[in-house]
Each structure stands twice: as C-alpha cells, then as structure tokens.
C-alpha positions as CSV (number, residue, x, y, z in Angstrom):
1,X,61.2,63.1,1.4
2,X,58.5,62.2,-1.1
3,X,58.3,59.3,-2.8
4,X,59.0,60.0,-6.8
5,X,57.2,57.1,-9.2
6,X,57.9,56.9,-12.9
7,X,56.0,55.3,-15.2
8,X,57.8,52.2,-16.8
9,X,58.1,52.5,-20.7
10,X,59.5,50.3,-23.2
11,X,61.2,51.3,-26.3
12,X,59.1,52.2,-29.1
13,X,58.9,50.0,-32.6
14,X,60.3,53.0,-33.8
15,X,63.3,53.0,-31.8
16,X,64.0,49.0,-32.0
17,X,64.3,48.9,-35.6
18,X,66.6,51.7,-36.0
19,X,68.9,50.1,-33.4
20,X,68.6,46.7,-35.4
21,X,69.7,49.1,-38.6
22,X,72.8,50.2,-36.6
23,X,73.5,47.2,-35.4
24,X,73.3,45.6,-39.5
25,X,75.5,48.4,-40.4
26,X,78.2,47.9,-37.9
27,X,78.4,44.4,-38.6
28,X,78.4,45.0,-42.2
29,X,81.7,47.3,-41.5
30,X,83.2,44.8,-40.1
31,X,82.9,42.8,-42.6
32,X,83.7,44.6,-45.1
33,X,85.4,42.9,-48.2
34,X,84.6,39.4,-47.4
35,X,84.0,37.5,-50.4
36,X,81.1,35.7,-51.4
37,X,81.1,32.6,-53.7
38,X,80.7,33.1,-57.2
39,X,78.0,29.8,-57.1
40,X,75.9,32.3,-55.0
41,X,75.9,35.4,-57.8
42,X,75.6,33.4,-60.5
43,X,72.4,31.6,-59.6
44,X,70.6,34.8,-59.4
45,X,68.0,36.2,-61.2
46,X,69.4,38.2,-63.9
47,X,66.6,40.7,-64.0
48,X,66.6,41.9,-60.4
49,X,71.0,41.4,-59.7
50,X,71.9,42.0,-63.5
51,X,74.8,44.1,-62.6
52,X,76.2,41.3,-59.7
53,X,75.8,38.5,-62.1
54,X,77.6,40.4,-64.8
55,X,80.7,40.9,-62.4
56,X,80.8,37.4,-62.1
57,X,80.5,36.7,-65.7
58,X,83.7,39.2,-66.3
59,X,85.6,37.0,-63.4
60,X,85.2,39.9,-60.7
61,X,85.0,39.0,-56.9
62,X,81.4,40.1,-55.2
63,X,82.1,41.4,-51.2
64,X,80.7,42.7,-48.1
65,X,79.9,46.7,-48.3
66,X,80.8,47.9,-45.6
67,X,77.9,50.8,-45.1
68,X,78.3,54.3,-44.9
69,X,76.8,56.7,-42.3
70,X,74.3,57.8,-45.8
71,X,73.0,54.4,-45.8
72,X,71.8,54.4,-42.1
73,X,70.8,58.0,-42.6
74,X,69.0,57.4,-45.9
75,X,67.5,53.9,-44.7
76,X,64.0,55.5,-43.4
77,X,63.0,57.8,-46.7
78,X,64.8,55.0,-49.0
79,X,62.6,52.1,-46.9
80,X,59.3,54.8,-47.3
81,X,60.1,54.8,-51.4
82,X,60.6,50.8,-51.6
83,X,57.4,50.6,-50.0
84,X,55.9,52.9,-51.2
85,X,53.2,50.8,-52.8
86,X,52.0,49.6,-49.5
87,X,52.6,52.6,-47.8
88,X,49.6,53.6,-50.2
89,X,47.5,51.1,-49.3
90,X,47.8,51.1,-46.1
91,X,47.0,55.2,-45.9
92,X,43.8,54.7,-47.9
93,X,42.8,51.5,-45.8
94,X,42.7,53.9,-42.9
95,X,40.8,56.5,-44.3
96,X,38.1,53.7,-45.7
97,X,37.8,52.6,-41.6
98,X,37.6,56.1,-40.6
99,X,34.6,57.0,-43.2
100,X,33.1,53.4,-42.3
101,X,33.5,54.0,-38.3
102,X,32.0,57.5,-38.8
103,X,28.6,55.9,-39.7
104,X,28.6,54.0,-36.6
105,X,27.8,50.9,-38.7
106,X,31.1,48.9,-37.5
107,X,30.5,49.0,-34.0
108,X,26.5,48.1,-33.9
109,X,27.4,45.5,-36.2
110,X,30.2,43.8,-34.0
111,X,28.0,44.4,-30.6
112,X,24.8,43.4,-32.9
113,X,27.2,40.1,-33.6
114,X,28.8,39.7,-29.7
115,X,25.2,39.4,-28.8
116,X,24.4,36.5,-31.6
117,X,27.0,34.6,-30.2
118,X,27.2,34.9,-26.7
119,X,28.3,32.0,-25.1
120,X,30.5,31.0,-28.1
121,X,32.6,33.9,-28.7
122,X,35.3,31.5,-28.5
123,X,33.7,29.9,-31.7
124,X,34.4,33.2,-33.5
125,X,37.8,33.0,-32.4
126,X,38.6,29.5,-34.4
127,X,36.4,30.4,-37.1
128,X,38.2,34.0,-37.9
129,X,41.9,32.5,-37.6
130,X,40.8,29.5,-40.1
131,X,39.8,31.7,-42.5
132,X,42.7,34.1,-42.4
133,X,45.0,31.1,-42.4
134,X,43.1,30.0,-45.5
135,X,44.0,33.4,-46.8
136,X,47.5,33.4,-45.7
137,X,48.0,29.8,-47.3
138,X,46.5,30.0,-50.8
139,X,47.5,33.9,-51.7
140,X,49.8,35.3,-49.1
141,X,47.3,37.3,-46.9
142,X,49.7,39.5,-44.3
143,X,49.5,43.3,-45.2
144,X,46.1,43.0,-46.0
145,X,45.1,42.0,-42.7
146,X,46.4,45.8,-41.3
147,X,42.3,46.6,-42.1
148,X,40.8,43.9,-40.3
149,X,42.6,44.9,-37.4
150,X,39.6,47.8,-35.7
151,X,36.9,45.5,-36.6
152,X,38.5,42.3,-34.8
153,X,40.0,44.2,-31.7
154,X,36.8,46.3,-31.1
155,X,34.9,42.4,-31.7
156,X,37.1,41.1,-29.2
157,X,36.9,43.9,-26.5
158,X,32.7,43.6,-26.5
159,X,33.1,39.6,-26.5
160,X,35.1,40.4,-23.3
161,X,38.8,39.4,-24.4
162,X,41.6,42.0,-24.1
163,X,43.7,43.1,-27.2
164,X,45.9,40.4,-27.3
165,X,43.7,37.7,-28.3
166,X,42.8,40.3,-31.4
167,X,46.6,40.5,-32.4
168,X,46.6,36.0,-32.1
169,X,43.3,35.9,-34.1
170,X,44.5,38.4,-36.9
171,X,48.3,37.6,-37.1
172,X,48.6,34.2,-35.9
173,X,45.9,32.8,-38.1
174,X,46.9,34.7,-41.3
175,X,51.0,34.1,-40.0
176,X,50.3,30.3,-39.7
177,X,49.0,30.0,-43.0
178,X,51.3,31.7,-44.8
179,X,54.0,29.1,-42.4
180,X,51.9,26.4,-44.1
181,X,51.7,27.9,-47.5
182,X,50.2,25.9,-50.3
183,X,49.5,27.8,-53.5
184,X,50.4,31.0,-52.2
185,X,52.5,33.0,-54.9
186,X,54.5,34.9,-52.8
187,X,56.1,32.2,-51.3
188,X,55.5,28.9,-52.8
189,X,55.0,30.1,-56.4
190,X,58.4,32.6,-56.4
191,X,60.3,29.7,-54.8
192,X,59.1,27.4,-57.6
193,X,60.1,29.7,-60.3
194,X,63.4,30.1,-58.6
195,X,64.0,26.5,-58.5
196,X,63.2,26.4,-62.2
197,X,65.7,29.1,-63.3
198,X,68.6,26.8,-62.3
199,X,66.9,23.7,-63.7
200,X,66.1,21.7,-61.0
201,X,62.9,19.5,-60.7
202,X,59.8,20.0,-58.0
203,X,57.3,18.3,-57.1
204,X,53.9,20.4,-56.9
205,X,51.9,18.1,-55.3
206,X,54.6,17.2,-52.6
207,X,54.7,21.5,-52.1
208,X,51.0,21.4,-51.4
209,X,51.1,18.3,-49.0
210,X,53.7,19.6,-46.8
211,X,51.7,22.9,-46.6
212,X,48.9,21.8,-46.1
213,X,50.4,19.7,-43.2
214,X,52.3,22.3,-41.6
215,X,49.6,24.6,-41.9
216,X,47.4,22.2,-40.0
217,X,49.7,21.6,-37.5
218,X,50.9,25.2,-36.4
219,X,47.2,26.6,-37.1
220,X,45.8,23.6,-33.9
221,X,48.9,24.8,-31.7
222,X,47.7,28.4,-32.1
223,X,44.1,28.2,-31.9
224,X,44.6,25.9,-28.6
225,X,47.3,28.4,-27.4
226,X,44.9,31.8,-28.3
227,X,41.8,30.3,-26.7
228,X,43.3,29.2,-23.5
229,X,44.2,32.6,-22.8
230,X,40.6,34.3,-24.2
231,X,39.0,31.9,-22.1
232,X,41.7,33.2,-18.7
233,X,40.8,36.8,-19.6
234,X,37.4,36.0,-19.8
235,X,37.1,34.9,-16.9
236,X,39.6,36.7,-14.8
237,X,39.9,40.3,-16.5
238,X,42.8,40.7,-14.2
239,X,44.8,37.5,-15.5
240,X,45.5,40.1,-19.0
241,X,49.1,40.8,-19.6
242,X,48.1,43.7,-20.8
243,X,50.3,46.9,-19.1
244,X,48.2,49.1,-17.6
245,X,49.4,51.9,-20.7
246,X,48.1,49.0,-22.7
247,X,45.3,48.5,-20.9
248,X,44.0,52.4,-21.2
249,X,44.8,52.1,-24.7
250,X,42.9,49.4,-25.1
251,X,39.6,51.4,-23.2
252,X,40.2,54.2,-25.3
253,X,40.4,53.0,-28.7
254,X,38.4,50.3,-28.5
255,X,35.9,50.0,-25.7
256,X,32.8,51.6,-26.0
257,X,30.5,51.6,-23.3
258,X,27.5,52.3,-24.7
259,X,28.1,49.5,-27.2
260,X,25.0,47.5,-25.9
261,X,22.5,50.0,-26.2
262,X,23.6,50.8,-30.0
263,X,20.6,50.0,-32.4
264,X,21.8,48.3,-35.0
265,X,19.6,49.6,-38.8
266,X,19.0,49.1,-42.0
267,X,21.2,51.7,-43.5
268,X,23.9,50.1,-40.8
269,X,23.7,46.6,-43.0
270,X,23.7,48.6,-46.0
271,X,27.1,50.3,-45.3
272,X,28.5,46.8,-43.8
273,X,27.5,45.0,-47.0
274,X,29.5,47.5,-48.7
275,X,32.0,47.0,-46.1
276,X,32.1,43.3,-46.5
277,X,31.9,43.4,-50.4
278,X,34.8,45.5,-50.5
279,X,37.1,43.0,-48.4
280,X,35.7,40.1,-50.9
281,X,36.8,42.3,-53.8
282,X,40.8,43.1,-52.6
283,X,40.9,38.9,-51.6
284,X,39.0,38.1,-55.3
285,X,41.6,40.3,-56.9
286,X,44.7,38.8,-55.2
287,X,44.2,35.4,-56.5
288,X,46.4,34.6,-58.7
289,X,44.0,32.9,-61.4
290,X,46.3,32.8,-64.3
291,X,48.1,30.5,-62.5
292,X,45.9,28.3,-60.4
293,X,43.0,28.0,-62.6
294,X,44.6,28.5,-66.1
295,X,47.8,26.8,-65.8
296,X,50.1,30.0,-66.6
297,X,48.0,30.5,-70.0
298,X,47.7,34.3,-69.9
299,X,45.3,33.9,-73.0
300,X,42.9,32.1,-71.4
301,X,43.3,33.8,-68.4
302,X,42.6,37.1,-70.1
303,X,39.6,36.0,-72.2
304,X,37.9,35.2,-68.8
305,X,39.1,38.1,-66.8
306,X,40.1,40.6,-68.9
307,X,36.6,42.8,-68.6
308,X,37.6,43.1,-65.1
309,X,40.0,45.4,-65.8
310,X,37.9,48.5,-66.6
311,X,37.9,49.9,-63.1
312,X,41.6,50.0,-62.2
313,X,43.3,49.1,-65.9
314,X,44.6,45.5,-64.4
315,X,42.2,42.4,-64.2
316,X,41.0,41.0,-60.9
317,X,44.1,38.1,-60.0
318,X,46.7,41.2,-60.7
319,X,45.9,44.0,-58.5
320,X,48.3,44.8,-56.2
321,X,48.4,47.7,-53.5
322,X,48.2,50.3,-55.8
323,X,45.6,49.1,-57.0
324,X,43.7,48.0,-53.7
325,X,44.6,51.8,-52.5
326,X,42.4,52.8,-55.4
327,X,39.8,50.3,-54.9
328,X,39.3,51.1,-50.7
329,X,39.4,54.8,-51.7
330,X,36.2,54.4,-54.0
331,X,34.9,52.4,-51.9
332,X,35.1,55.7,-49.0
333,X,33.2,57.4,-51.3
334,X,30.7,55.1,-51.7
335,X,29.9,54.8,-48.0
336,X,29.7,58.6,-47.6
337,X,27.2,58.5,-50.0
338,X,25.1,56.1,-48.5
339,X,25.6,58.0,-44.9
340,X,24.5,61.3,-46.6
341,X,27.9,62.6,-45.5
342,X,28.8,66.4,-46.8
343,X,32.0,66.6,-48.8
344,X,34.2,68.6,-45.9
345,X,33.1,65.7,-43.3
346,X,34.0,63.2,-46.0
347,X,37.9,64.3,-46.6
348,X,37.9,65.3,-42.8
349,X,36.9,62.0,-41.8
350,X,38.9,59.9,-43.8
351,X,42.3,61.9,-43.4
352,X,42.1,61.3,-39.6
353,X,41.1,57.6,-40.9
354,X,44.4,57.6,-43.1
355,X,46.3,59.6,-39.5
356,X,45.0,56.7,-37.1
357,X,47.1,54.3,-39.7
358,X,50.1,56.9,-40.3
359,X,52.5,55.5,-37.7
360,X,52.0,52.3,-39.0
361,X,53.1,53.0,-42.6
362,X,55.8,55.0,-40.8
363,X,56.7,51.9,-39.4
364,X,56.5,49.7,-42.6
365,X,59.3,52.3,-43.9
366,X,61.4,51.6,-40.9
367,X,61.1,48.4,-41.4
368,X,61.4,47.9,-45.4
369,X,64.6,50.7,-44.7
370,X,66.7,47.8,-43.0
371,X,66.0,45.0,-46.2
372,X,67.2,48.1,-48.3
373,X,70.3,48.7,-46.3
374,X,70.6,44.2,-46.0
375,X,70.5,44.0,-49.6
376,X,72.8,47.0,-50.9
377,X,75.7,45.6,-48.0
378,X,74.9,41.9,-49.9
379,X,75.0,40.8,-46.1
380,X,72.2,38.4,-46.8
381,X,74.8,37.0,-49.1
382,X,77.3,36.6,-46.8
383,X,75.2,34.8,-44.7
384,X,73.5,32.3,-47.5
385,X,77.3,31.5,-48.9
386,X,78.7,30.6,-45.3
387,X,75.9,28.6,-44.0
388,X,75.7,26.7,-47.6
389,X,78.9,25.5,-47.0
390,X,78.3,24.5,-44.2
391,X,75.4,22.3,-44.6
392,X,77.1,20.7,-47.6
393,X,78.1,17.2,-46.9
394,X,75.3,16.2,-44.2
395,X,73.5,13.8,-43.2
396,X,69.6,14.4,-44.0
397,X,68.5,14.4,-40.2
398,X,70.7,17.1,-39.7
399,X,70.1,19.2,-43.2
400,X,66.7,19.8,-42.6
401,X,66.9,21.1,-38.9
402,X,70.1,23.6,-40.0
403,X,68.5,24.3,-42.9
404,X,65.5,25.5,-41.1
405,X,67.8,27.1,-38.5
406,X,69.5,29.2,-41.3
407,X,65.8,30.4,-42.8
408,X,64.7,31.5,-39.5
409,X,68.3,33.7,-39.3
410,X,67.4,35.0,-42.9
411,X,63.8,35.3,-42.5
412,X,64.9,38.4,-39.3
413,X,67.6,40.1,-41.6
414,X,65.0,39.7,-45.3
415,X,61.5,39.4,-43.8
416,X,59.8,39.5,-47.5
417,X,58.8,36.0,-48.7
418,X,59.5,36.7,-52.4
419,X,62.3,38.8,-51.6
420,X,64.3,35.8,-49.6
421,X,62.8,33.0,-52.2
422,X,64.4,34.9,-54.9
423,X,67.7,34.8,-53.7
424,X,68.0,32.1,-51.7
425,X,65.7,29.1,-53.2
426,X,68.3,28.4,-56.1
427,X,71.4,28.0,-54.0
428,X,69.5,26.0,-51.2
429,X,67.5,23.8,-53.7
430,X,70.5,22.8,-55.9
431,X,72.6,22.4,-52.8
432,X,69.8,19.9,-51.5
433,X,69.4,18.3,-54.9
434,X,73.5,18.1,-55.4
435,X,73.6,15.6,-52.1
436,X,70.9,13.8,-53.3
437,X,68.0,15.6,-51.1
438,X,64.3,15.9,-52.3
439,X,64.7,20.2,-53.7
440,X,60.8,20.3,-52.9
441,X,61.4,19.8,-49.3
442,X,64.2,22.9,-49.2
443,X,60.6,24.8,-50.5
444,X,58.7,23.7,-47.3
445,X,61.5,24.6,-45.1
446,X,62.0,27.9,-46.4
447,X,57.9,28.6,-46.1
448,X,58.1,27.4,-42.5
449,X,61.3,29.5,-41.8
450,X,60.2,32.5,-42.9
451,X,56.3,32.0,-41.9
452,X,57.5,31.4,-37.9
453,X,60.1,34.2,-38.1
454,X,57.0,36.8,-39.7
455,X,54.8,36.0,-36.9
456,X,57.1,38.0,-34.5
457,X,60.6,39.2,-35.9
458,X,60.8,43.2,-35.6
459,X,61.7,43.6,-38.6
460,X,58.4,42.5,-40.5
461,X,55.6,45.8,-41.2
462,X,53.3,43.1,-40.4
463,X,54.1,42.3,-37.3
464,X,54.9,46.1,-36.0
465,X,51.8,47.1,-38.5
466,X,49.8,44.7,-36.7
467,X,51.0,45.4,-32.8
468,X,50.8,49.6,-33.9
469,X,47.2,48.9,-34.9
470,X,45.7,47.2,-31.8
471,X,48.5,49.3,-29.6
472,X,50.2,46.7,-28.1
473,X,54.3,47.0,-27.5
474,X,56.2,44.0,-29.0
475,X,57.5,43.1,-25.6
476,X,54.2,42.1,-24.3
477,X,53.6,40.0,-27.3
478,X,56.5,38.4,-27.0
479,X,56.2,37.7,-23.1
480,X,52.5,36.2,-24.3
481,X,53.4,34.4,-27.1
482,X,56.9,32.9,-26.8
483,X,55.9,29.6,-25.8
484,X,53.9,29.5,-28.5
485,X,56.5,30.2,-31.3
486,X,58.8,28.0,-30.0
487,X,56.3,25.4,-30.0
488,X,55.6,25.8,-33.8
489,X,59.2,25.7,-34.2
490,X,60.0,22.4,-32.4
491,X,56.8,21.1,-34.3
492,X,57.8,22.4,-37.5
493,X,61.6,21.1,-37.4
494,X,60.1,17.5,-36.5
495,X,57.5,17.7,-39.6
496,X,60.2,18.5,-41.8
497,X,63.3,16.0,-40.6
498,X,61.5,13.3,-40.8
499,X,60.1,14.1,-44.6
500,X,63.6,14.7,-45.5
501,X,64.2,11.2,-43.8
502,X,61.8,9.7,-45.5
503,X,61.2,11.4,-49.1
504,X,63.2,11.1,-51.4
C-alpha cells in the first residue's frame, strides 16, 4: 500500500462569508415577523430610513424580513454596487503599486531602508503602527491602508520578520486607533450628530479624552504583543506560525533574493517621492477641515480650500474614494512618465497592478453583500430593540460592560462605523441619558466595540482586504492574535466601567 498525503486547506475568505450570509438569512427566517419597538424607528434618521419612520408615523408595526433565496443570491453583485466606490479605489490602488513596483523603486527603497536600520527594525515596527493609529484615530484610516500593505510586507520580509508581523503593523496600528477614535468623522463625528438628532447633550472634550485613552492603551498592548513575536521570528525563523502554503506565499510574493544587491538611484527617489507625495495627498484630502479647523463653517472652510478643488471638482477634506481612485490613477501616469515607460507597458502593467488587488475588492463585495442583506431583514434592529431593553434599568457597573458586549455583537453583523453609529447611537445614547448615564460615554463604548470587533470579525473588507493582501488565511491570524484581542477587550471593558462609575 502507499501512503496517500493531502495537503491541509482551510476555507477560503470567500467561502466563510457566504456561510455567515446563509447563516443571517436562516436566522432572519426564523424570525420572521417579530416586531421591533416603535422607539427604535422613530429615532432614525429620516433621510437614510424615511420610508421606516413614515410607517411608524401612520401607526404601522416594523418586523423581521424573513429573506428570500434572491437576497442570498443577489447579496454578492448587490454588496459589489454598495461598494462600489471602494471597489474603485481599491482597483486603481493596485494598478498605482503595479506601475510603481515595475520601476523597481519600491523594493531598493525598502532594502535601501532595512539596511539604514539594521539593528532597530523593531523601531520601524513602533514607529509605523503609531502613525497609522494616528491615522486611524483622527480620520478613520482602514481602507486606505489596503495600499500600504506590499510596501510594509516586502519591508518586513527583508528586516527578517514573516507576514504576520506586516498584517499587526498595518491593521492593528490603524485598527487600534480607530478603537481609540478621537476626531475621527466616521465614527466619533457620525455618532455625535446622531446623538444631536434626538436632542441629547455630549461632551466633546470628554469624547476626545476617552479616545485618546483607549487609543493609548490598546495601541501599548499591541505594539508589546506584535514585537514579541517579530523579535521570536527573528530569531527563530522556525518559531513563524506561518503554514507552510503561507510560508511559500510569503517567498513568492514578497521575498526577493537579490534584494541586497539592488542599487538604489536617483530616478528610484524621484519615483518614491512621488510615491510618498501621493499617500500625503489621499491622508491631506481625508481630513475633515470643515469641521476640525473651521468649526462646521462651510464658508470659511471654502474660502481656504476651495482652489483645491480644480483637480477632482471637490476640495481637499472631501474627497472620498472616488475621488482617491482618480487621484492614484494620475498619479500611475505620472510614474510611467518618469520611468520612460511606453504606453502598452503602462496599461499592461497597471491592469495586472489592479488583478493582484481584484480578489480583494471581490472580497469587499462579499463582505459589504451581508450588511446589505443585515439591513434590508432589519435584523440589526431586532437585535438593538431586544438588547435595549434589556440593559434598561441597570446599574452603571453593569451598563457599560453589556453595553460594550452588545456593540461587539453589532459591530460582526454591521462592521461599518458610520453605518452602526447611525442607527444605533440615538437609541443607546438616550437610553444611557434616560437612567441618568453620561450619553458621551455610550460614544466611547460604541468606538471601542466596533474598533475591537474590525480588527478581526470576517465580515469587515478590512480585515479580509488586509489578510488577502499579505496572503495570510484568517485562521492563522486568529490562532496568532487571539490573546491579543481579548486582551484589548478585558482592557477596554475596565477603561470604560469605571468612567461610567465615575463620570457623570
């Protein structure tokens, strides 16, 4: 007899989330015609659930939809439309690495930089996830980190770390300071708004203190937890927890061997300046000035910025993805100017740029499919009504904890930041304010909710964006980094209680 050996495989991302969307539909079935608390509807906005409101206002009932076999069926293209925007962006992102790549500029600069700091490449690790957790804290940086992703892994691989301490640098710093949000629109600023629209008071400053702290504290746990594996792999390549698929992956995509030897020139700066400038642009143009420098004052905001919108039609502090897919298009061109590139190895190069990145935006549509399917079911409903009335009537040692426990449950089924705020911010703020709770803290909790659910759930285009990019399954990250989230979670719960202990 010969022996037969098969190759262990785990289920793609592709293949998780679709179960997820089964299983959401099923329940939704089951649930079909279960009511849901006029409080709830009515506290929406009007503008994005005019027609649920307006059933309440004429005394009708809001329910469960069971879904239909269309809505499973539908979920991918209807997710691919929804996020269609990023979808974009993400595309032309990959065709602006490809083009860059292509000059070879990228990798002598990161083995030109490995060299610089050998000995402290575990420097680079702390100093890259500060500064995307100060991106992810003051403007909301997630999807935007899908482009950092080649550079940092193919740093990381020369420095001698494997591609998992990539995926912490890039997703845990920008995850733990979006966890620790202090300004960042998409989070704190929608859940502000949405506390305004049913007339209850915040408190800014308190918003920005409890970010900044629970920034501060998950961003130490994760920078301790990320370098004491770098510095394991380092020293022990075969300590990685890498599969060996994963491991070959990471060789092909990602190692080159020659990387030493690479002369690093002048026209390679040239095209990284370029490189560099064009990543300072898409973080200058996300800031939300209007808000943060002008005080909401669009005329002042637009006497400042307004030439800025000459390129693209919207001012820098506006742009969004269409936009930034526009911008990191332009940008290609630029780059294949300065390499002397011909025009048929331009557009070849940067559609098999835009292919490397493909499966990710697939992904993103999987993903974005399920909140589609979540919100036309009103399952996410459901959930906020029941675990509202549960909460109402306790103690403030035990609010904040469940509270926290219901955003995490939330946070998996609506993984959007704005999207969940939206929705859920009035009902939970007035709830806290009605037992005589501090409706600032319900702000916090919801940031540090969502923020530890996004730095793993499958159901994020982040996180499956992230792991697709630096090929790494899910299951390994979560073998590496469960001890890790649940640490921010214990740490974040405690932060929280006792502010809701002692705030008020």
């Amino acid at each position: 007899m010969s022996a037969k050996t098969t190759k262990k495989r785990s289920l793609t991302a592709f293949s998780i989330l679709f179960i997820i969307l089964a299983v959401l539909c099923v329940i939704s079935v089951l649930l079909q015609g279960q009511p849901i608390s006029n409080s709830i509807i009515s506290g929406l906005d009007p503008e994005k659930y005019g027609d649920l409101v307006d059933m309440v206002a004429k005394g009708e009932v809001v329910t469960v939809v069971g879904a239909k076999l269309s809505d499973f069926f539908m979920a991918f293209p209807n997710g691919f439309m929804d996020a269609k925007d990023l979808i974009v962006f993400i595309v032309s992102i990959g065709g602006f690495i490809g083009v860059v790549m292509k000059t070879g500029a990228l990798e002598a600069g990161v083995y030109h930089l490995v060299k610089k700091m050998h000995g402290r490449e575990e420097l680079l690790i702390t100093i890259l996830m500060i500064l995307f957790s100060i991106g992810g804290s003051t403007y909301g940086m997630a999807e935007e980190t899908i482009g950092f992703y080649a550079l940092i892994t193919t740093a990381m691989i020369a420095a001698g770390f494997d591609t998992i301490v990539a995926v912490g640098t890039v997703l845990l710093g920008a995850g733990c300071g979006v966890l620790g949000s202090t300004i960042n629109p998409f989070a704190t600023g929608v859940a502000q708004a949405a506390l305004s629209s049913v007339n209850v008071p915040y408190d800014n400053s308190l918003i920005m203190v409890m970010g900044f702290i629970l920034w501060a504290v998950s961003l130490i746990i994760a920078i301790f937890f990320v370098l004491s594996y770098a510095k394991k792999v380092k020293a022990d390549k075969g300590s990685t927890i890498l599969s060996l698929q994963e491991q070959e992956d990471m060789h092909k995509y990602f190692d080159k061997e020659d990387g030493n030897t690479l002369e690093f020139t002048g026209k390679h700066k040239a095209v990284l300046l370029v490189f560099a400038f064009t990543f300072v642009v898409m973080i200058a143009s996300l800031i939300s000035y209007q808000d943060i420098i002008f005080g909401g004052n669009e005329e002042a905001y637009m006497a400042a910025f307004g030439w800025s919108e000459f390129l693209t039609g919207v001012p820098l502090g506006q742009w969004y993805f269409e936009q930034l897919a526009a911008w990191f298009t332009f940008a290609s061109v630029i780059v294949a100017i300065m390499a002397k590139m011909s025009e048929k190895e331009f557009i070849d190069t940067y559609l098999d740029g835009a292919k490397d990145l493909l499966s990710v935006a697939m992904i993103i549509a999987v993903s974005r499919g399920i909140t589609v399917v979540m919100q036309s079911t009103h399952l996410d409903f459901w959930i906020l009504d029941k675990s509202a009335g549960i909460l109402s009537g306790v103690p403030g040692f035990v609010f904040a904890p469940l509270s926290y426990v219901l955003y995490l449950i939330l946070s998996f089924l609506v993984p959007s930041t704005s999207g969940l705020a939206g929705f859920s911010i009035p009902v939970m703020g007035s709830l806290a304010n009605t037992l005589g709770f501090n409706a600032s803290l319900m702000i916090s909790i919801f940031c540090a909710g969502s923020g530890l659910i996004n730095l793993f759930t499958p159901t994020s285009g982040v996180v499956m964006g992230g792991l697709g990019a630096a090929h790494v399954e899910l299951k390994t990250y979560m073998k590496w980094g469960l001890k890790l989230f649940v640490a921010i979670g214990i740490a974040s719960a405690i932060v929280l209680s006792l502010a809701m202990m002692i705030i008020k």
